[in-house]
C-alpha positions as CSV (number, residue, x, y, z in Angstrom):
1,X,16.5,-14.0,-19.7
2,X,19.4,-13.0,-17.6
3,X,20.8,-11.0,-20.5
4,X,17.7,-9.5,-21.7
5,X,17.2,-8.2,-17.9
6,X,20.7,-6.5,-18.4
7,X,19.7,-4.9,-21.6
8,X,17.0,-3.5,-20.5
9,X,18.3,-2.1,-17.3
10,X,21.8,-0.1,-19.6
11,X,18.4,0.7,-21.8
12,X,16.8,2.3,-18.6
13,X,19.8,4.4,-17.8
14,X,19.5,6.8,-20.8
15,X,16.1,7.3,-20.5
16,X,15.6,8.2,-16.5
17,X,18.4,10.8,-17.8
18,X,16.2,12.1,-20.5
19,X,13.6,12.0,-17.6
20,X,15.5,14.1,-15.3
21,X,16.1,16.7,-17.9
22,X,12.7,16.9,-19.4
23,X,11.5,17.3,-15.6
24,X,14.2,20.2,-14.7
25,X,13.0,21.8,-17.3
26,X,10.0,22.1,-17.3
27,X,9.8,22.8,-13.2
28,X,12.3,25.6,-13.7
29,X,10.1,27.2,-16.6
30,X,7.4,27.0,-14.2
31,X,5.9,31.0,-13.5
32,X,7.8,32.1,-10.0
33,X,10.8,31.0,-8.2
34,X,11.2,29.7,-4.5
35,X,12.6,33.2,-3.2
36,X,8.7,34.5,-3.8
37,X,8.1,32.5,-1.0
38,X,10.7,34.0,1.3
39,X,8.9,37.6,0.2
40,X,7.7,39.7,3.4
41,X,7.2,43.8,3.7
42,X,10.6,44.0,5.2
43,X,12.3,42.0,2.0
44,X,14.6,44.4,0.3
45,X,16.0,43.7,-2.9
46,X,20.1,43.2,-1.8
47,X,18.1,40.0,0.4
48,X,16.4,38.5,-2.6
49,X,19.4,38.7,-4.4
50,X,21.2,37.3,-1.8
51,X,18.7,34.1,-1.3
52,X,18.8,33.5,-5.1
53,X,22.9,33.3,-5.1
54,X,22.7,31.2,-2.3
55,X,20.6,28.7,-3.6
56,X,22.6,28.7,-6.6
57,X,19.3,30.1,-8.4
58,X,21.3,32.9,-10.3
59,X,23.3,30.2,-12.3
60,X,22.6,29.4,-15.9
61,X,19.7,26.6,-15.6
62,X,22.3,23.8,-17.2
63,X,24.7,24.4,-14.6
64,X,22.0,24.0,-11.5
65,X,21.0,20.8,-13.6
66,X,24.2,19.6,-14.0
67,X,25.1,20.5,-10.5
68,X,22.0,18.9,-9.1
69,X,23.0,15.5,-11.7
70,X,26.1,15.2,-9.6
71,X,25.0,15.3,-6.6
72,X,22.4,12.6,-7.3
73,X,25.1,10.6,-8.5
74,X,26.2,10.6,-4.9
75,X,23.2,9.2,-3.7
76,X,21.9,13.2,-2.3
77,X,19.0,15.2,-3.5
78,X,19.7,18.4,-2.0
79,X,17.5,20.1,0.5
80,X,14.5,20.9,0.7
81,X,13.9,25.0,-0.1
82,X,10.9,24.8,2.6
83,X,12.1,23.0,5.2
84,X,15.8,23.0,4.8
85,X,15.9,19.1,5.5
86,X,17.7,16.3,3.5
87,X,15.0,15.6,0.9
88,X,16.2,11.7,1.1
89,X,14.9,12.1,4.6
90,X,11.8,13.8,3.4
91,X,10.8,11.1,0.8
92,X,11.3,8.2,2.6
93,X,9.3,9.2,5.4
94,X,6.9,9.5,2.4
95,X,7.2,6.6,0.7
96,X,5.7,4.0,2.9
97,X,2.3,5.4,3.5
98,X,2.4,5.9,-0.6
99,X,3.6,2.2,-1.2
100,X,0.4,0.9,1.8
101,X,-2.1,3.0,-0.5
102,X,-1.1,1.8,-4.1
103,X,-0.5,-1.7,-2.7
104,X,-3.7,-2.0,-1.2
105,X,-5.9,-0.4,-4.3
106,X,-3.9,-2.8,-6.8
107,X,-5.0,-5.8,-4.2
108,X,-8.7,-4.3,-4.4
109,X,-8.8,-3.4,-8.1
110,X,-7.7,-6.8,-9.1
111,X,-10.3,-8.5,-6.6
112,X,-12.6,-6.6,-7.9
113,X,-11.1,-6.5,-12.2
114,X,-10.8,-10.0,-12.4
115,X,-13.9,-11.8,-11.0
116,X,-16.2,-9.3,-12.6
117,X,-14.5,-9.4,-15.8
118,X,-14.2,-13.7,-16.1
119,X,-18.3,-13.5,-15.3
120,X,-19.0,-10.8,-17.6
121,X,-17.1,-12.5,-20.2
122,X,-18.5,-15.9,-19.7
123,X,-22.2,-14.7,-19.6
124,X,-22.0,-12.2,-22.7
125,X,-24.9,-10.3,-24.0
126,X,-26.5,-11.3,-20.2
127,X,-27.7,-8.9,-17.8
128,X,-24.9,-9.4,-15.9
129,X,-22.7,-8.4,-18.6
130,X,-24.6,-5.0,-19.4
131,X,-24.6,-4.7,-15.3
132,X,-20.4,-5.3,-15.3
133,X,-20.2,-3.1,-18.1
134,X,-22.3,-0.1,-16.5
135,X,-19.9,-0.4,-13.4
136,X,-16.6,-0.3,-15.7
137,X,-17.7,2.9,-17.3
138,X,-18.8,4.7,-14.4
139,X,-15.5,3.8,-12.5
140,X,-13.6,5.0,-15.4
141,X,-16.1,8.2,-15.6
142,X,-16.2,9.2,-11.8
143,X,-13.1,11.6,-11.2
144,X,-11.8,10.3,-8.1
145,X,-11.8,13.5,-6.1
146,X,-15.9,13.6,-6.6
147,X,-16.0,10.1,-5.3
148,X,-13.6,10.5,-2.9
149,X,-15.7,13.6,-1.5
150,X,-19.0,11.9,-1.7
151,X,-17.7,9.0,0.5
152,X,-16.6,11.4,3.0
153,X,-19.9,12.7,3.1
154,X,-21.8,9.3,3.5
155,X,-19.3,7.2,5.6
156,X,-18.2,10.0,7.4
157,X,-20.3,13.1,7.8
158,X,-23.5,10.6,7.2
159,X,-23.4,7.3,9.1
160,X,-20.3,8.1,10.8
161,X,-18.1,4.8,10.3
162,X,-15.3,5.9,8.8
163,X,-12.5,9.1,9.6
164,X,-12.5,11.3,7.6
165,X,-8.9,11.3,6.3
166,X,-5.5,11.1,7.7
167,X,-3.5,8.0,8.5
168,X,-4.5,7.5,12.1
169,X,-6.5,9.3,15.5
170,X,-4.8,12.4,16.0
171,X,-3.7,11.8,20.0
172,X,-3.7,7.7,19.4
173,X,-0.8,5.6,19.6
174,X,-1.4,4.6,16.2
175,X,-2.1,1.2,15.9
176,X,-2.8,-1.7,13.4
177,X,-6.5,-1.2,13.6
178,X,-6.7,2.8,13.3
179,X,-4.7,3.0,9.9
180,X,-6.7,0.1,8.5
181,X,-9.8,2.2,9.0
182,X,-8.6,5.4,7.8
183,X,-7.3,3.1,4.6
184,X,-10.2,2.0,4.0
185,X,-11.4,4.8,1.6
186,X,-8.5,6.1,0.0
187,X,-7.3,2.8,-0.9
188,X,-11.1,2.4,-1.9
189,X,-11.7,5.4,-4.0
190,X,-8.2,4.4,-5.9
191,X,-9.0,1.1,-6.7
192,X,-12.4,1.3,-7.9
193,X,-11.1,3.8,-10.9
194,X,-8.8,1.3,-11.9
195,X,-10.9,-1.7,-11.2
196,X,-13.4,0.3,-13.7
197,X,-10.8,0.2,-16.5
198,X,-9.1,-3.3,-15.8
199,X,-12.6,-4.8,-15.8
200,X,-12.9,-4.4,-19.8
201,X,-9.5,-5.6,-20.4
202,X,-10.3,-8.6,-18.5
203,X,-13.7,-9.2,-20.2
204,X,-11.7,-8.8,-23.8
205,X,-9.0,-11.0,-22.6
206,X,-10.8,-13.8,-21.7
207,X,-13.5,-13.5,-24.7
208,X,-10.9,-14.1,-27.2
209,X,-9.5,-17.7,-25.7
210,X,-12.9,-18.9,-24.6
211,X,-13.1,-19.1,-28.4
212,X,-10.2,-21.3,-28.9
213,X,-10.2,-24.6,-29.8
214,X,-8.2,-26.4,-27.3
215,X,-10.7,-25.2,-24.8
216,X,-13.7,-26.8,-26.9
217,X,-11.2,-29.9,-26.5
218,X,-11.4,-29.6,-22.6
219,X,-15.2,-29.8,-22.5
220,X,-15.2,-32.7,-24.7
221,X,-13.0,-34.7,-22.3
222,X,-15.4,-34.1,-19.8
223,X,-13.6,-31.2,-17.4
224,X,-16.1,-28.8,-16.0
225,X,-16.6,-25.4,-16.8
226,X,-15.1,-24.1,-13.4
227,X,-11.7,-25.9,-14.9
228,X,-12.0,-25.1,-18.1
229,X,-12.6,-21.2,-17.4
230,X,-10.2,-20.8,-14.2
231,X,-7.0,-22.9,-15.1
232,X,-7.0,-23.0,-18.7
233,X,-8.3,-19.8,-20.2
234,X,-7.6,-17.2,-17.4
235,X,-4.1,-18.7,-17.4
236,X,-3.6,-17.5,-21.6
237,X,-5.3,-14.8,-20.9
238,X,-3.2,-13.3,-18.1
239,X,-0.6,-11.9,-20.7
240,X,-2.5,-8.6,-21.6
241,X,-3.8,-8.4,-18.0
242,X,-0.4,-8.4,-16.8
243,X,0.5,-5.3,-19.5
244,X,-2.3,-3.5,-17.8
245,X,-0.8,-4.0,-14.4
246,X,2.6,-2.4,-15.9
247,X,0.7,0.4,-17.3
248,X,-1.6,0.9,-14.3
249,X,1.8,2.1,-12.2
250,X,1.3,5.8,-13.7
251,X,-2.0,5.6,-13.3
252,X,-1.9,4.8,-9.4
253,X,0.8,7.2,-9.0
254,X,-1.1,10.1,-10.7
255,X,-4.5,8.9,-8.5
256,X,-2.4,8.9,-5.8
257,X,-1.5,13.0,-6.0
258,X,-5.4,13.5,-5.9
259,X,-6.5,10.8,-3.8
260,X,-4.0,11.7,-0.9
261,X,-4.5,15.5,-0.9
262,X,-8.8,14.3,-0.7
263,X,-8.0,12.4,2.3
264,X,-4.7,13.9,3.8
265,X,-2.9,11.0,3.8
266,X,1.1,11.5,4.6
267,X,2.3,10.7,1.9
268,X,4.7,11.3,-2.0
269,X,1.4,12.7,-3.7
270,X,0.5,15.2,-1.2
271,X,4.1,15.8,-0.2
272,X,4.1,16.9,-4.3
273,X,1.3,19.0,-4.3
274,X,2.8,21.0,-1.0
275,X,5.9,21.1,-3.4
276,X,4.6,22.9,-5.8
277,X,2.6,25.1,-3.7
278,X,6.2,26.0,-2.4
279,X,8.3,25.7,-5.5
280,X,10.2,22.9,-3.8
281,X,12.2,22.3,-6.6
282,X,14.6,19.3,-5.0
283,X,11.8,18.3,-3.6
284,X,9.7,17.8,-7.1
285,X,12.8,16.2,-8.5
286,X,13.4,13.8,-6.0
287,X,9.4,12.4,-6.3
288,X,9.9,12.6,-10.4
289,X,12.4,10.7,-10.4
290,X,11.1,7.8,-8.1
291,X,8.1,7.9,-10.1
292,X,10.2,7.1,-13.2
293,X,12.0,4.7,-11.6
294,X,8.7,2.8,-10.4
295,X,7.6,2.8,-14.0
296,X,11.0,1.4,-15.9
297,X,10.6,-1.2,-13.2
298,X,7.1,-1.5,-13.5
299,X,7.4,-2.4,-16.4
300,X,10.6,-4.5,-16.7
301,X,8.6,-6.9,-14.0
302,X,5.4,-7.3,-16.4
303,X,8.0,-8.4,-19.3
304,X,9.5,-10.8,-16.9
305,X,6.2,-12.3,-15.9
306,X,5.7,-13.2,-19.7
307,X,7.4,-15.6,-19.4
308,X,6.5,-17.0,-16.1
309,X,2.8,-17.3,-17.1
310,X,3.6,-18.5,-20.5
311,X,7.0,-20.5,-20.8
312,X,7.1,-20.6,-24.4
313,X,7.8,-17.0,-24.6
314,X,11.5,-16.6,-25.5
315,X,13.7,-13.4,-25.0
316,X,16.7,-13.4,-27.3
């Protein structure tokens, strides 16, 4: 296991580089540079000029890359073209409301996934599986922006329980209590979309080893169905559930960009869509390449769990 771990790290390493160059790319082909956003009436042309040479934005596009590898190398991202602050600093004040959202709508997703999808699979053909199976396509269906603006409307607008965005009462100290509540939605809204889709997983997952013969065995020997369902079959058929949860990373980050600009919450995915607005192009590279680090390790985690749920998976 050890060794497979170290493979697939050294593997990692050439593709977050192929990352970084597919993303530098494509941002600096991107219509505009960040010097349009420096424009005024009094802008001549000697000071755009000027702005574009200081930001090293008249080099050749491999050299800024290459300039912009090294310095990652040395643990900095540059500066932000906006704000002129580190964009380490910028990020990590970021990343923590980001991680408290995705965290929270993985906890309700799979509250909501795997229940759902263990009833619908053990009353097939039921009511209750045509009900399960209404609710997974209408999560998956919904665009969470719609949803996320029509619970604004009811919670907020409506019966007035809820804020309406934001991570806590503007003029409040900011407690416990007050970012739980303005959680509530966001966190909501991003978990029922994947809840929607990890639902149908679940219900395939668990169809195919209620079939199996071991578990016809069980009942034999007199162990009731509660057993039989919840320790024996979920535990077999946690394998392709756990590849969902290593797939579902992308997912949450992507919902995250549209689900945090819906309820202005502080954090990487509206800090990226205020990057583009700006052409932050340190900025944007610095939340790429987290993402593509989250996903690697996303992923590495799920293959390490393999073999935690079923020991007679072997890496070699």
């Amino acid at each position: 296991m050890f060794q497979y771990i170290i493979r697939r790290l050294l593997i990692a390493i050439p593709v977050l580089l192929g990352v970084t160059v597919f993303n530098f790319f494509i941002i600096n082909l991107a219509p505009g540079n960040p010097v349009d956003m420096y424009l005024n009436p009094d802008t001549t042309e000697a000071d755009i000029e000027a702005k574009k040479e200081a930001l090293g934005l008249n080099d050749p596009i491999y050299i800024q890359y290459f300039r912009w590898l090294g310095n990652l190398l040395q643990g900095d991202f540059g500066f932000s073209y906006t704000t002129y602050e580190p964009v380490m600093k910028i990020v990590l004040e970021r990343v923590g409301p980001t991680l408290l959202l995705m965290s929270t709508a993985l906890i309700i997703a799979y509250i909501i996934a795997i229940p759902i999808g263990i009833l619908s699979a053990t009353r097939q053909y039921s009511w209750i599986d045509y009900l399960t199976t209404t609710f997974s396509f209408l999560g998956v269906s919904i665009p969470s922006f719609f949803l996320g603006l029509g619970s604004i409307y009811l919670f907020s607008l409506v019966l007035n329980v809820l804020p309406t965005g934001g991570m806590f009462t503007l003029g409040s100290d900011g407690g416990l209590m007050d970012t739980f509540f303005h959680l509530i939605m966001p966190a909501a809204i991003l978990g029922v979309g994947i809840a929607g889709s990890t639902v149908r997983y679940v219900r395939s997952s668990m169809l195919e080893v209620l079939g199996q013969d071991y578990l016809r065995t069980a009942r034999a020997k007199g162990l009731r169905e509660f057993m039989v369902t919840n320790k024996h079959a979920l535990k077999n058929a946690l394998i392709p559930i756990i590849t969902i949860i290593g797939m579902e990373i992308p997912v949450l980050i992507g919902g995250a960009v549209v689900t945090e600009q819906i309820f202005q919450w502080p954090g990487l995915g509206q800090l990226t869509i205020q990057s583009i607005s700006s052409r932050d192009y340190p900025t944007l590279m610095a939340i790429n390449f987290i993402a593509a680090i989250a996903v690697l390790s996303s992923n590495l985690i799920a293959d390490i769990l393999y073999s935690v749920v079923d020991p007679r998976i072997k890496y070699n």
